[in-house]
C-alpha positions, 0 to 999 in steps of 0.5 A, a space after each residue: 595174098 600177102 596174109 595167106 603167105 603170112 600164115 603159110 611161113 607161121 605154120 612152116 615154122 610151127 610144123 618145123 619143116 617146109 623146106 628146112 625153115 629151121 635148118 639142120 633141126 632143133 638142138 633145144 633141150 628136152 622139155 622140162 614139163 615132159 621131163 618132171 612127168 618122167 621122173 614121176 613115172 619113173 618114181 611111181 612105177 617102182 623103177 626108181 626102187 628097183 634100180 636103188 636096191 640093185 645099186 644098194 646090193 652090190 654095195 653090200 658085196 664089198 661087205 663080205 669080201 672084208 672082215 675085220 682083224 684085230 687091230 684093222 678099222 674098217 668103215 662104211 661111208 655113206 651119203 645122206 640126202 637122197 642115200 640114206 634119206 629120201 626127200 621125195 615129199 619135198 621134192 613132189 611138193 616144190 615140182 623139183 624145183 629150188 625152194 631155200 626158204 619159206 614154210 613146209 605145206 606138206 602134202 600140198 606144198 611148197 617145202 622150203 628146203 631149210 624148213 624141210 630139214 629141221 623138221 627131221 622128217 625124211 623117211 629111210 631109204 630102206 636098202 640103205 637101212 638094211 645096209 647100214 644095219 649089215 655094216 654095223 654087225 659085222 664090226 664095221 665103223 658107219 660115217 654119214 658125210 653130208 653137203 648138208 651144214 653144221 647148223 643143220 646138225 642136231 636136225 640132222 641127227 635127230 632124223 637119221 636117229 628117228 629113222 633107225 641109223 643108231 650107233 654110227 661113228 660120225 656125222 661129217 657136215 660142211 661148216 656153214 660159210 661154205 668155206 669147203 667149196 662145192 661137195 666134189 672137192 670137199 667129200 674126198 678128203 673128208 673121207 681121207 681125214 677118217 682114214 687118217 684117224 686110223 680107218 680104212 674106208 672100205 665102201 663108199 655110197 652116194 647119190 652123187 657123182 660127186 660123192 665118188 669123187 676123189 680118192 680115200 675109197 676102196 669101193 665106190 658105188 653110186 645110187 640113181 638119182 636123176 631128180 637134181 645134181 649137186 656138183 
């Protein structure tokens, strides 16, 4: 008797109910397994493109309500992981997880994320390109302003180069002590020091909220990123 009373109140609890055993209902967060099964989806279906173009054109709107004058300085501000670069070969590979450090076994993982960024490897986000590209025509001044570190520069550099970002006006990276603090309250006056260089930053884009954050942005627009958050 006492064994199937046992196995009455584990299965009560198992089936979340008879009688409300676990009160007023579960508050745990969405499963995480389901969840990494959704981002993929999301990513495979052509959802994640579709959504990133339309972000990208009403970006590219602000464009065309400026036009450069003598004498003015305009400037695009653009994020790169994720913005103008995609890092989804590493991100499939460490199941969106944090990999730091170790080796990069493309396709089959793990991708240390040091690893994966001197290896310059990263493909261009391509509405970000055609952007970039659109900007860089109508006599805009292109900055990329990155969370990425200084020593990652040159690699940094070298795959921007490598996936058609030629000829912008800077690359602004955080120095490598990380003295900055985190990226929300490092990217807004790193925009307000390009200003103070004689820019007017007309249209900012990232994938980030806190990319947006702060001020020195006559536009802000945020790209989909539901793959990891950088605060």
């Amino acid at each position: 008797m006492m064994r199937a009373r046992g196995l009455a109140v584990f299965f009560c609890v198992a089936l979340a109910g008879c009688g409300g055993i676990l009160g007023g209902g579960s508050k745990a967060p969405p499963n995480v397994g389901e969840l990494k099964l959704e981002l993929r989806e999301y990513y495979d279906s052509g959802s994640y493109a579709v959504e990133f173009a339309a972000a990208i054109a009403e970006a590219r709107k602000q464009l065309g309500r400026k036009s450069p004058r003598l004498g003015q300085r305009f400037a695009v501000v653009l994020d790169i992981d994720e913005t103008a670069l995609s890092n989804w070969a590493a991100l499939q590979a460490n199941d969106f997880g944090s990999v730091t450090a170790g080796p990069c076994a493309l396709p089959q993982g793990p991708c240390g994320w040091e690893t994966w960024l001197a290896r310059a490897e990263a493909p261009a986000m391509g509405p970000t390109l055609e952007l970039f590209r659109e900007a860089k025509a109508a006599g805009f001044g292109v900055f990329f302003i990155s969370a990425r570190t200084e020593r990652f520069r040159a690699a940094t550099e070298r795959n921007l180069m490598a996936a058609g970002y030629a000829g912008w006006a800077g690359v602004v990276l955080r120095p490598d002590d990380a003295s900055s603090g985190p990226a929300a309250a490092y990217k807004g006056p790193a925009r307000c020091r390009i200003e103070a260089l004689g820019w007017t930053v007309i249209l900012n884009v990232g994938d980030q909220p806190s990319d947006l954050a702060g001020s020195c942005a006559e536009r802000s627009v945020l790209v989909p990123n539901p793959f990891y958050r950088v605060p």
